[in-house]
Structures are given as C-alpha cells and as structure tokens.
PLY file of the C-alpha trace (Angstrom):
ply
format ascii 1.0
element vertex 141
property float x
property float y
property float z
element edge 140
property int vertex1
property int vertex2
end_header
115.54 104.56 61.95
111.96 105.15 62.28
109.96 104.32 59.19
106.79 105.84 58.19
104.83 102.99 59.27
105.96 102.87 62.72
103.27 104.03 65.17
104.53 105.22 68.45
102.51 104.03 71.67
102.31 106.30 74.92
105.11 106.50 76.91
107.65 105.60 73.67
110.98 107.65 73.56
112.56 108.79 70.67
115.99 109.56 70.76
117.56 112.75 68.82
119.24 110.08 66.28
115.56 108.85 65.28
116.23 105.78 67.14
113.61 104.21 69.86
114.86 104.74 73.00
114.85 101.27 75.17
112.48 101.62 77.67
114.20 100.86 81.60
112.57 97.99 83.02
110.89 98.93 85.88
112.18 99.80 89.33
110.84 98.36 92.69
112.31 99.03 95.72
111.57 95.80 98.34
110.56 97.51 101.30
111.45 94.20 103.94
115.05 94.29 106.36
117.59 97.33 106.38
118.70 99.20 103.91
120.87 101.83 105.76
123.65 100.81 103.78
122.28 98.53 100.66
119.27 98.48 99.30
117.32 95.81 97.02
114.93 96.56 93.86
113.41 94.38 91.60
114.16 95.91 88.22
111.73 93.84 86.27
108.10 93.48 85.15
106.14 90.29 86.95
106.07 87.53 84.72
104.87 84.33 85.54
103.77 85.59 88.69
106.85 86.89 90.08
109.95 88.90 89.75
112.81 87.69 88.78
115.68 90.27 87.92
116.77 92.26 91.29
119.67 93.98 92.31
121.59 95.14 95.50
123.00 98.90 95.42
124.79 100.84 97.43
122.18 103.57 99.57
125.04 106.33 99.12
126.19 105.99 95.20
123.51 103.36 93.89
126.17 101.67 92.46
124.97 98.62 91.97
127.04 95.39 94.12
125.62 92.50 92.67
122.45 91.36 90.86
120.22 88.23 90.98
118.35 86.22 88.67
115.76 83.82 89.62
114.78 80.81 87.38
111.82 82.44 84.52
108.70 79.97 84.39
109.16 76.45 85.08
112.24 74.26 83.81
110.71 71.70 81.50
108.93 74.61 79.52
111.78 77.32 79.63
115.10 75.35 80.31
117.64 76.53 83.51
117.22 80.06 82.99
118.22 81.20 86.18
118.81 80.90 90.62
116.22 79.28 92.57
115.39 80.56 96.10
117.12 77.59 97.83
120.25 78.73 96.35
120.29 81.99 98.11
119.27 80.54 101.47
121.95 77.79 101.09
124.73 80.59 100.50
123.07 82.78 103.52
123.17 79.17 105.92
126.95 78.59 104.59
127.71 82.39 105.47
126.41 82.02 109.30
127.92 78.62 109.20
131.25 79.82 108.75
130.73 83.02 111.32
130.00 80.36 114.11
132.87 78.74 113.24
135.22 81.90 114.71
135.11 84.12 117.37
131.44 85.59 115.98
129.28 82.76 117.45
126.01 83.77 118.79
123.11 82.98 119.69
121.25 84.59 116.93
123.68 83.30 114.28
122.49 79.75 115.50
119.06 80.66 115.42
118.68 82.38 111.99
120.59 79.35 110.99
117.84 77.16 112.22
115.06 79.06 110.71
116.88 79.24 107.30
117.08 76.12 107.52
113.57 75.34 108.03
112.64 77.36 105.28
114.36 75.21 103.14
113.00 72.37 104.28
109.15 73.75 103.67
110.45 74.68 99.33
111.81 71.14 99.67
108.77 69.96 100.84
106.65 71.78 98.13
109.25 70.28 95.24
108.55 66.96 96.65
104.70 67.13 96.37
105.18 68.80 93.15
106.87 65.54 92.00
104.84 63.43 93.87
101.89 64.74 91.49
103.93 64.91 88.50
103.87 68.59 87.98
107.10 69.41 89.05
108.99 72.01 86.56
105.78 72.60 84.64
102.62 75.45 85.20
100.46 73.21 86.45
98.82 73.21 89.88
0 1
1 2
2 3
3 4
4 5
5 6
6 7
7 8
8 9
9 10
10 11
11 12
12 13
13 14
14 15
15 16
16 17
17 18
18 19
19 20
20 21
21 22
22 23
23 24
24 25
25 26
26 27
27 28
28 29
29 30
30 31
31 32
32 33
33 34
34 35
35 36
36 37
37 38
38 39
39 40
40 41
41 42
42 43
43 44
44 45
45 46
46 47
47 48
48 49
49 50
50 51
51 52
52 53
53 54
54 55
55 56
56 57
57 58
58 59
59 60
60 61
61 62
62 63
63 64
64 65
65 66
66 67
67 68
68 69
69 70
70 71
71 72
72 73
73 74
74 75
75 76
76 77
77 78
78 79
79 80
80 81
81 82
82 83
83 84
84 85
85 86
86 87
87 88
88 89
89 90
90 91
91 92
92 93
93 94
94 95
95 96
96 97
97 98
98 99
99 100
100 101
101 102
102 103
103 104
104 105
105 106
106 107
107 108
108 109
109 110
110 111
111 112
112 113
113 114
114 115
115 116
116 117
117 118
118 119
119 120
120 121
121 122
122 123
123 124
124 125
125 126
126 127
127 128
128 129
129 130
130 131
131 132
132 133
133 134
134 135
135 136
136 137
137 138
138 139
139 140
C-alpha cells in the first residue's frame, strides 16, 4: 500500500489495488539484419555503457523465443553475471560449422564462418591487452 509519505514521480502508475505498478523496462527494437520473421529488442536501460537484457520474438505473435543476457559491468567488481559476446559468436561459428558439414555447404557459410571468426579473434585481442595492462575485468581504461 501507498503510505502518506510516498511521493509519486512523473510517469509512476498506480494500480486500482493502491499498489505501484512496476514500470516495463524499456523497449528497443535493433534495427541491423532481417527481421521478416524474428525480431530483436533490447528491453533494458544502458548501464555501464551498454545493454544487456535483449530478446528475440516472433514478428507475427511477439511471442518471445529466447532471451539473452550479457555479462553487467566488469567481473572482478560484479561477479559472472551474465553471456559475453564471444559466446554468441562461438554458438553462431558451431551452427555454420555443422551446416558445412551436410549437404548445405556454401560458399557463404565458409565465409561468414571466416569473418566470425575474425571477430573473435579482434575481442580476444582486446582481452589480451586488457590483461596485458592489468585492467582486465575491472572499469578501468
């Protein structure tokens, strides 16, 4: 219940049973690839300088498939908290991996594969010199 002292701020919800409504994190949808039949929003407020909540819906029902949840600030201040990037592109590289392995081979299987895996390579490379200085899994630059 609402007590007397409670002062609402703009934008607060109050529900018929007196109660503060929760307010929906906000909803971003990530304008990059297709979507014709899925579609990705971010369904969080930046914090330390990124998003980190998203999930993939169906275009038709928005029924949501899956979600994802990066890592929150850096590991020795927060703990594991969540995915890193590499994770995704290793699943995506094991995915094509396994379509190359059959009767989808192509040509552009092979060469997303490549650039996936160069991507990797480059967050590897930033880890490393992240370590290399000592800053690795904290905020500073």
């Amino acid at each position: 219940m609402v007590g007397e002292n409670h002062l609402l701020k703009k934008g607060d919800k109050m529900l018929e049973t007196g109660e503060m409504a929760k307010e929906m994190p906000k909803e971003r949808k990530v304008q990059i690839g297709s979507s014709k039949f899925t579609k990705v929003l971010s369904v969080d407020e930046k914090e330390f300088n990124a998003f980190h909540k998203y999930e993939i819906r169906k275009v038709e029902t928005n029924e949501v498939l899956t979600a994802v949840n990066f890592q929150k600030g850096p590991i020795k201040e927060n703990g594991i908290n969540g995915i890193h990037h590499e994770d995704l592109i290793v699943i995506v590289i094991d995915r094509l991996l396994a379509f190359q392995d059959c009767h989808y081979r192509c040509r552009e299987n092979a060469e997303a594969i490549t650039k996936l895996e160069e991507s990797l390579m480059w967050l590897r490379k930033r880890t490393q010199d992240r370590e290399d200085r000592g800053v690795e899994g904290t905020s500073k630059i």
